[in-house]
C-alpha positions in Angstrom: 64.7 94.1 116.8 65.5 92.1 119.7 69.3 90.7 119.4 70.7 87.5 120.7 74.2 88.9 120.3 76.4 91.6 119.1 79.3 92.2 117.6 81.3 94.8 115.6 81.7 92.7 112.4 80.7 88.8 111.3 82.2 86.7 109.0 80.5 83.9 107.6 82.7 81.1 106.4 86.4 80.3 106.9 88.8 79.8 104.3 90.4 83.1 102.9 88.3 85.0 104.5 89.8 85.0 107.5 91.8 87.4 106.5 89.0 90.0 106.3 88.1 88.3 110.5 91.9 88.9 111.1 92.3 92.6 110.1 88.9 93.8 112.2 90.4 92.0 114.8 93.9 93.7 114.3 92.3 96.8 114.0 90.1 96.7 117.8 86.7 95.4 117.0 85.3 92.4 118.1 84.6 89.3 115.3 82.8 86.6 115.2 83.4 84.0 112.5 80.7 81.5 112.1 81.7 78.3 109.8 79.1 76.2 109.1 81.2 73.0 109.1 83.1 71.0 112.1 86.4 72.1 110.7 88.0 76.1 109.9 89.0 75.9 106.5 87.1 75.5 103.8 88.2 74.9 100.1 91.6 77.2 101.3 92.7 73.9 103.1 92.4 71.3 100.5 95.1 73.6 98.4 97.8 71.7 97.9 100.3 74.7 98.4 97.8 77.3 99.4 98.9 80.0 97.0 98.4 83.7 96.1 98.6 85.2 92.9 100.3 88.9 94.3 102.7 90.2 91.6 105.4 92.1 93.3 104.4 91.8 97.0 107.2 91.7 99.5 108.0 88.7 99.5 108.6 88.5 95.8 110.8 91.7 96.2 113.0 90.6 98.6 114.5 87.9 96.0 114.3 90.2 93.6 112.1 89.8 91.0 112.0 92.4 88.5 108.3 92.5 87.7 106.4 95.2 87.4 102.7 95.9 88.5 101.7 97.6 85.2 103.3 94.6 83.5 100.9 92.2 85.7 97.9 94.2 84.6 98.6 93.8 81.4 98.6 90.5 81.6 95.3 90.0 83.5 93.3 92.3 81.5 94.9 90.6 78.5 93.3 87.6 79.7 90.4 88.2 81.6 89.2 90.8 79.2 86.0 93.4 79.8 84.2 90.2 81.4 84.7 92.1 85.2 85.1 95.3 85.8 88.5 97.3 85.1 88.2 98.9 88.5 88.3 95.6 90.0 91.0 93.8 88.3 92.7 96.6 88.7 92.3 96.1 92.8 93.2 92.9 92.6 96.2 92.9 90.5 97.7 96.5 92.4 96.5 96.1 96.0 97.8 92.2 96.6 101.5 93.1 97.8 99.4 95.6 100.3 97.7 92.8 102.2 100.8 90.6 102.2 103.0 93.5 103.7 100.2 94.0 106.3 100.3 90.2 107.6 104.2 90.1 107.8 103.6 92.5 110.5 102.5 89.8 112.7 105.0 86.5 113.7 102.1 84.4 113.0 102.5 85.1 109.3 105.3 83.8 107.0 105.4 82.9 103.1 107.7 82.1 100.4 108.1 82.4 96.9 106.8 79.4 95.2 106.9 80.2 91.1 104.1 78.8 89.4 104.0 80.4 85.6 101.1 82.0 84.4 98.2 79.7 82.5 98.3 81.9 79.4 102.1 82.3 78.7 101.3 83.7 75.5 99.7 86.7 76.6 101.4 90.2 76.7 103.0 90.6 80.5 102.7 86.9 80.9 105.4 85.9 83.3 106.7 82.3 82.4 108.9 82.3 85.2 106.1 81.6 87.8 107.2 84.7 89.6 104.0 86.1 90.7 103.0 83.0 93.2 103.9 82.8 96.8 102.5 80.0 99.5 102.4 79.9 103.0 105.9 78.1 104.4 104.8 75.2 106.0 103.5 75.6 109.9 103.9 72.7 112.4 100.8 71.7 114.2 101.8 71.7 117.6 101.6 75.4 117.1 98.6 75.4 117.4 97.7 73.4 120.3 94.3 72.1 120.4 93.2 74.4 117.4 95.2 71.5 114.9 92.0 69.8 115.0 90.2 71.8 114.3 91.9 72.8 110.3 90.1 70.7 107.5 91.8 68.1 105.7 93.9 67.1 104.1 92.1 65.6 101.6 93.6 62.2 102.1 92.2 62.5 106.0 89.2 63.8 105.0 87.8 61.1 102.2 90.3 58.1 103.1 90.5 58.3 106.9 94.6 58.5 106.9 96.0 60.1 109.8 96.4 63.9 109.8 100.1 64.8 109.5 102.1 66.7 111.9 102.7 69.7 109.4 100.5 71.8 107.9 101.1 72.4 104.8 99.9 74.7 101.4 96.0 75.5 102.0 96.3 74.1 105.4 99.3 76.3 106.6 97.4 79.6 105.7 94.4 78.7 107.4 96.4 77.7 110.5 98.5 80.9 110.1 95.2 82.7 110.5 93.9 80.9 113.4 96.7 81.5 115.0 97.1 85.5 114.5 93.2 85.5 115.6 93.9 83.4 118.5 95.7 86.5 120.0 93.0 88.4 119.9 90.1 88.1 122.9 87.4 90.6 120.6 87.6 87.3 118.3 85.4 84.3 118.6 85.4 81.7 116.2 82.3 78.8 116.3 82.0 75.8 114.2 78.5 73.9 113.3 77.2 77.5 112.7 75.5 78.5 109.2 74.3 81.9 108.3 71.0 81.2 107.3 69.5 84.8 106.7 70.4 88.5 106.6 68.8 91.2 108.5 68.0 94.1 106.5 66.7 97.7 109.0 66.3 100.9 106.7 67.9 99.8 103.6 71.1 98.4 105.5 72.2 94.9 106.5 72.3 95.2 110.3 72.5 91.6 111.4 72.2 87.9 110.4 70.7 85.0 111.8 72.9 82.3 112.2 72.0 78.3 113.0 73.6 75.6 115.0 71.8 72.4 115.9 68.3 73.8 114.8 69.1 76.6 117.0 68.7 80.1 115.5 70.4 83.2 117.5 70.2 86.7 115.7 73.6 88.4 115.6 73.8 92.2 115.4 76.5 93.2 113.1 77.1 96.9 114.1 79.8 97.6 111.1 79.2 94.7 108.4 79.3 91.3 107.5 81.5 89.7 105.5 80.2 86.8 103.1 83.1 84.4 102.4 81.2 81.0 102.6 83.0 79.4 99.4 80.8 78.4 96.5 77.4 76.5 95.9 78.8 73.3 94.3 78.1 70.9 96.9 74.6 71.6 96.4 73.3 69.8 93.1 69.9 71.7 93.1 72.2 75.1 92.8 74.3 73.5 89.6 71.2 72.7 87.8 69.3 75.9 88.4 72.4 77.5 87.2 73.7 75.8 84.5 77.3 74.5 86.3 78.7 72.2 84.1 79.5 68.5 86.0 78.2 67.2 89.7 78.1 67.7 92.8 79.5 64.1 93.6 83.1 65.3 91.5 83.8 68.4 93.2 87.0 69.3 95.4 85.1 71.7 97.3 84.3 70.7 101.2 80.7 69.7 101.7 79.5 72.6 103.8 79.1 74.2 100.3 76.0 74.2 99.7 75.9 77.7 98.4 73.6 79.0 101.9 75.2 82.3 101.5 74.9 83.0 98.0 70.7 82.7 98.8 70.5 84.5 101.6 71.7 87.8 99.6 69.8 87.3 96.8 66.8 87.4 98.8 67.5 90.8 100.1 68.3 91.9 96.6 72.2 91.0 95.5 73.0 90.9 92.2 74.6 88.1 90.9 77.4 87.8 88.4 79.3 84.0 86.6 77.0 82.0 88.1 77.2 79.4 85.1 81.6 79.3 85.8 83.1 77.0 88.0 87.4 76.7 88.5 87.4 73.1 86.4 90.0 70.5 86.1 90.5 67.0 84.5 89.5 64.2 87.3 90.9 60.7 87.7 88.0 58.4 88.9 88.4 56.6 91.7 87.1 54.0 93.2 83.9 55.7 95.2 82.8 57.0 91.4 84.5 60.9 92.3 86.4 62.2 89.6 89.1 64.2 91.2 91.4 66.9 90.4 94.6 65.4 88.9 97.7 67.1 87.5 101.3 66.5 86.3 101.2 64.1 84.0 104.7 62.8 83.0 103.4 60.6 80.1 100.2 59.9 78.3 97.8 61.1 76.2 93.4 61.2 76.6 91.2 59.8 74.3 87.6 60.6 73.6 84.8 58.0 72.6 86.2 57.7 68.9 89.7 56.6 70.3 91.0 60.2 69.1 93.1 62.5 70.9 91.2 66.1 71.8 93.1 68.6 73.9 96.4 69.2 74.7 97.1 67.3 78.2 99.8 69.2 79.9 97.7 72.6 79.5 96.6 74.3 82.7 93.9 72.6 84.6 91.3 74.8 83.7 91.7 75.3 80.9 91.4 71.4 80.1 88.6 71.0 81.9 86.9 73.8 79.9 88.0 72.2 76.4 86.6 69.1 77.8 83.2 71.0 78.6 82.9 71.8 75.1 83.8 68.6 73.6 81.1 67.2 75.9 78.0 70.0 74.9 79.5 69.6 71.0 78.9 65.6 72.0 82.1 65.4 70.8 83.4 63.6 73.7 81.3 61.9 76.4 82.4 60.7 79.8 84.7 58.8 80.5 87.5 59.7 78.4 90.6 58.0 78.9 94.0 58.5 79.7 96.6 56.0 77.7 99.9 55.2 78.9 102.2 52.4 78.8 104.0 50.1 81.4 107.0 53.0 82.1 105.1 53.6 85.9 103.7 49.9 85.3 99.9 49.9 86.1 99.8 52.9 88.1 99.1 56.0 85.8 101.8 58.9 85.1 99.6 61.4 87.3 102.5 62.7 90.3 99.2 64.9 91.9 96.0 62.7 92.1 95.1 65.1 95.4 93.1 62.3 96.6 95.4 59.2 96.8 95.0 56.1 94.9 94.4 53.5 96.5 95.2 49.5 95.8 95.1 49.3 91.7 92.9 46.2 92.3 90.1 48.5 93.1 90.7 50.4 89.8 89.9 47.5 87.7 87.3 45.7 89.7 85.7 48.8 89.5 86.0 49.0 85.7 88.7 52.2 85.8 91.7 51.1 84.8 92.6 48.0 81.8 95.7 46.8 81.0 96.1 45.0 77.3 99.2 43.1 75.5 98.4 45.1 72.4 96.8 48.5 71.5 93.5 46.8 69.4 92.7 44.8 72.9 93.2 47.7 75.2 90.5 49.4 73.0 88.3 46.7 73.0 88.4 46.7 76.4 87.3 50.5 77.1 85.0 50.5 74.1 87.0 52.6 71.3 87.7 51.3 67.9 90.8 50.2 67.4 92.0 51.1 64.2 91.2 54.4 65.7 93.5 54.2 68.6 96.6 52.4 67.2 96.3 56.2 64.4 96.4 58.1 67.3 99.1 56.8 69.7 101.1 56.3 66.1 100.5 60.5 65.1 101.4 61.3 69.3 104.5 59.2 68.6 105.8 61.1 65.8 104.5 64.2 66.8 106.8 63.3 70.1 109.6 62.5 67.9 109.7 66.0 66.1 109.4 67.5 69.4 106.5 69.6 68.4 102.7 68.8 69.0 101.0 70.4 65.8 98.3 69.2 66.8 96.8 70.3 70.3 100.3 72.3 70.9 101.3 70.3 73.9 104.7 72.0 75.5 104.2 75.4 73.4 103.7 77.1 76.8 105.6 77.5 79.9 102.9 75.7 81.8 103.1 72.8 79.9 106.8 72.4 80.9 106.5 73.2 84.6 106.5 69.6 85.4 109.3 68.1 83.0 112.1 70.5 83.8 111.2 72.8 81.0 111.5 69.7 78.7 109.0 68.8 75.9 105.8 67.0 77.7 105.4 64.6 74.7 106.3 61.8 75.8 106.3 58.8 73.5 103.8 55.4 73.9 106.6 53.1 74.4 105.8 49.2 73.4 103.4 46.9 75.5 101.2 45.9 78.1 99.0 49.4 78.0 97.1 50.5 80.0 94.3 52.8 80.3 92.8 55.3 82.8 89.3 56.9 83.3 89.1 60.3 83.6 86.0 62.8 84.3 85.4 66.7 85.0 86.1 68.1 87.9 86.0 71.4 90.0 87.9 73.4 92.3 84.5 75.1 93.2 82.2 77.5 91.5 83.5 80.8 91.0 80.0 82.6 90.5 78.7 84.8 93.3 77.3 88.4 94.7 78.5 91.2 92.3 80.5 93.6 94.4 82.7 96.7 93.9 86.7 97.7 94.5 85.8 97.6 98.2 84.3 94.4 98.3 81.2 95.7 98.8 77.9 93.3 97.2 75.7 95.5 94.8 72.1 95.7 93.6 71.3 95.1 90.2 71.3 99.0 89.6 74.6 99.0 90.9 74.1 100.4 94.3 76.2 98.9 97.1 73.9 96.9 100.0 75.1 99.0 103.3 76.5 96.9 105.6 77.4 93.6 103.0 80.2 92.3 101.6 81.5 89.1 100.1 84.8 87.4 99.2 86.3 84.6 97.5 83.8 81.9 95.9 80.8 83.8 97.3 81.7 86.9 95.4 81.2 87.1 91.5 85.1 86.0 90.5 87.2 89.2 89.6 89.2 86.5 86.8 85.6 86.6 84.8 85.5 82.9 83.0 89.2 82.2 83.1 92.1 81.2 85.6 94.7 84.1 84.7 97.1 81.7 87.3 97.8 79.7 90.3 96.6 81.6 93.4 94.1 83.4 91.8 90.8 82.1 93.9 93.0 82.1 97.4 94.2 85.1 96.8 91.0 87.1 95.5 89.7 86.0 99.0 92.3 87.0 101.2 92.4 90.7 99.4 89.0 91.0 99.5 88.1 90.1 102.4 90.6 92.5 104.0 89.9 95.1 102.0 85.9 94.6 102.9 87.3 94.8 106.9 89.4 98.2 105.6 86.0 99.7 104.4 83.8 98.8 106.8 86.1 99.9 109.6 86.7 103.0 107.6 
């Protein structure tokens, strides 16, 4: 084989997965990291606080959190059930305070504790506290020099051309914490406009890739491994539909280099595959371009399928709506758009404090058909094509569901979740009297979570369960460890970062 190049270890893609570039670096062998985007970054960056699900790492310790680790494994394997491996949730929920104490080694790194509580507070070992999250503290840009640039989003940059600010913050901050630690290092390069397009398989063991910028292919010897961290495939419509991926392309959050390039190129030399159908879903306002985008915090209102009837309790976690909205839509139960009802408290604008993507003027709403505004409740339904006797029963049943201070019906504020945004208040919020207003709402997706099968180590498997020498993946290219369901915030950025270190640990052995 006749190499263009040769390093000890690549790494293709550049979100979490830095972390696995970072500790080969740290450890004395050279790295490249190949992203096939004009930005580092990936999904990681359009996080709004960039955070890691690591129950008692140090951070967490040091303001004295009294969790336990076999209490957070209850908890997961409550919730994620026999759908992954034991082995590996077992990894994930043990070894994340390991990876955390290894990056506060270095300046570059700093976090705090952020609580965030669990998505299924009813679970044994659930913590409703939120005292299993951290996030990166925020990291000015001058930092970072020219490399500022050079960090994707935010997402208000990104899709409405607003200038970029001069702190990074959540997603953004860890992936500029990262390029910063790497830029100490001279054995790591880092090259943008670069996508692994195949592996390179000698005697049974991945010994290289070839990788593609501007039509240009170069083949890169990979003496100890490559990493596969290239996010998900749901940029790439063709993908969704082969693989059954509920919603489009168009809606996702995910960065466009997603295109799931990655995820092919292993299959062809044999990876198993594992959740392929499973995305991380969310409710999405619709905005003006016709993008349904992932929206939470809702301080008042109620949705509304088809029928004018109320479906799913709204304050839930994110996924978890978007999943109930999933099944409403295959049961044809609800069809898209459903609608979000609200009155005149916020005036037009609706009672969502995290759109991710901004609005933007509400005269584009309604010339675009998105959001109405009636004197009554019959004319609002007119107006969004619900019957209204149907609609004036419903927001009359939320009222006095709101007035008992108990949602018997969808169970809206029975978790800790549901209270996180109203100062551990009830969410039910009453429809107060006139003009209302209504809101179009989609499904949307934090990315798809299906990918290469791997092991405790990271390492991608065969269908017979043999590892692939040489291969490994992380984050939205690997198989999920949470199975079909988000135990909690910082799950996905924080499966990424510990794998992808621990594939570097391995590999480097």
């Amino acid at each position: 084989m006749n190499w263009d190049e040769e390093v000890d270890v690549l790494v293709a893609g550049s979100g979490g997965g830095l972390c696995g570039a970072y500790t080969a670096a740290r450890e004395g062998h050279s790295v490249l990291v190949v992203e096939a985007t004009d930005k580092f970054g990936g999904t990681t960056s359009y996080s709004g606080g960039g955070g890691m699900w690591f129950p008692c790492n140090p951070v967490l310790r040091r303001a004295g959190v009294d969790d336990t680790l076999d209490e957070a494994l209850t908890y997961f394997r409550a919730v994620v059930g026999d759908r992954t491996s034991a082995e590996l949730q077992e990894t994930y929920v043990r070894r994340g305070g390991e990876v955390i104490e290894y990056l506060e080694q270095d300046d570059s790194f700093s976090f705090q504790v952020f609580p965030w509580p669990d998505y299924f507070g009813k679970a044994p070992g659930a913590r409703l506290d939120g005292n299993r999250h951290i996030i990166p503290t925020p990291l000015p840009a001058d930092r970072l020099g020219a490399l500022s640039d050079s960090v994707r989003g935010p997402l208000a940059t990104d899709r409405l051309g607003e200038e970029q600010p001069s702190t990074l913050i959540g997603g953004r901050a860890l992936i500029g914490r990262f390029l910063l630690a790497l830029s100490k290092f001279p054995n790591a390069a880092l090259r943008l406009n670069t996508a692994l397009a195949e592996l390179i398989v000698q005697d049974g063991a991945v010994t290289g890739a070839v990788v593609e910028r501007e039509g240009v292919r170069t083949a890169v010897r990979a003496r100890r491994g490559i990493i596969l961290a290239a996010g998900g495939f749901e940029g790439n419509q063709e993908l969704r539909e082969r693989y059954g991926v509920p919603g489009t392309a168009r809606d996702t959050m995910g960065p466009w280099g997603n295109l799931g390039r990655a995820h092919e190129a292993a299959i062809a030399i044999g990876a198993d595959t594992d959740l392929m159908d499973q995305a991380w879903w969310s409710p999405g306002m619709i905005h003006p371009d016709g993008r349904a985008a992932f929206a939470l915090w809702f301080t008042g209102g109620l949705f509304v399928n088809q029928d004018g009837v109320r479906f799913v309790d709204e304050s839930a976690p994110y996924d978890r709506v978007g999943r109930e909205v999933i099944e409403q839509m295959r049961s044809g139960a609800t069809i898209l758009p459903y609608w979000m009802i609200y009155d005149d408290s916020t005036g037009v604008v609706p009672p969502v404090q995290a759109t991710n993507v901004p609005t933007v003027e509400p005269e584009q709403y309604a010339a675009a058909g998105l959001w109405h505004t009636a004197d009554t409740l019959e004319q609002l339904a007119e107006r969004i094509g619900v019957p209204g006797p149907a609609l004036v029963a419903t927001v009359a049943r939320f009222n006095e569901l709101a007035e008992r201070g108990r949602d018997e019906d969808f169970g809206r504020g029975d978790e800790a979740y549901d209270r996180a945004f109203s100062n551990g208040e009830s969410p039910l919020v009453p429809i107060g009297a006139g003009p209302y207003h209504a809101a179009a709402f989609g499904i949307s997706d934090l990315g798809t979570k299906g990918g290469l099968r791997t092991d405790s180590a990271a390492r991608v498997l065969t269908a017979s369960g043999e590892p692939i020498r040489g291969l490994y993946a992380a984050g939205n290219t690997m198989a999920a460890v949470s199975g079909t369901v988000y135990p909690g915030g910082g799950n996905p950025i924080g499966a990424s970062v510990l794998f992808s270190h621990l594939a570097a640990l391995d590999m480097l052995g």
